[in-house]
Phi, psi and omega in degrees: 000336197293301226310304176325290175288013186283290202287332163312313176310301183310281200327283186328284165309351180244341155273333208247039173278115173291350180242120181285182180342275174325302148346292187298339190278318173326319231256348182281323187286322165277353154317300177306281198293341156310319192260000164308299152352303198275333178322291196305320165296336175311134185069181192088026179255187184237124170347285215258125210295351204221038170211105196285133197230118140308346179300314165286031168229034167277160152344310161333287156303304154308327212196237202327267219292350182281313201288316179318290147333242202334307177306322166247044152258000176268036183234353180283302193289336172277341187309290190297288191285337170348063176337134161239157209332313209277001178267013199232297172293345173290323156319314175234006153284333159302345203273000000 
């Protein structure tokens, strides 16, 4: 009897959750490459303060961590608006 209402509570909560599962996992994937992103930016400076390192202007640093960083946050913001079908499609064969 616990267990019946356990899972009825779980099931109940897990529908009026606004963003589904799936959804959450996109936004954690795009949260990793955002911070992938911020890895690759990470270094190139130079020890010593009056000694100047071209290394913070590598292809890296420059180019590969801005499109990461951008990508995922447009993989956060499509994560978020997404719809999902079947809540959608149920919606207007009722209408």
């Amino acid at each position: 009897m616990k267990q019946k209402n356990i899972q009825k509570t779980n099931s109940a909560q897990e529908q009026n959750f606004a963003i589904p599962k799936q959804n959450v996992m996109w936004i954690l994937i795009g949260l990793g490459i955002m911070v992938l992103g911020y890895i690759f930016m990470i270094g190139g400076g130079s020890k010593d303060p009056n000694v100047f390192s071209p290394a913070i202007f590598s292809f890296t640093r420059m180019v590969i961590s801005p499109i990461l960083i951008l990508g995922g946050i447009v993989v956060v913001i499509v994560a978020i608006m997404k719809k999902n079908i079947k809540k959608c499609g149920s919606n207007k064969e009722n209408s």
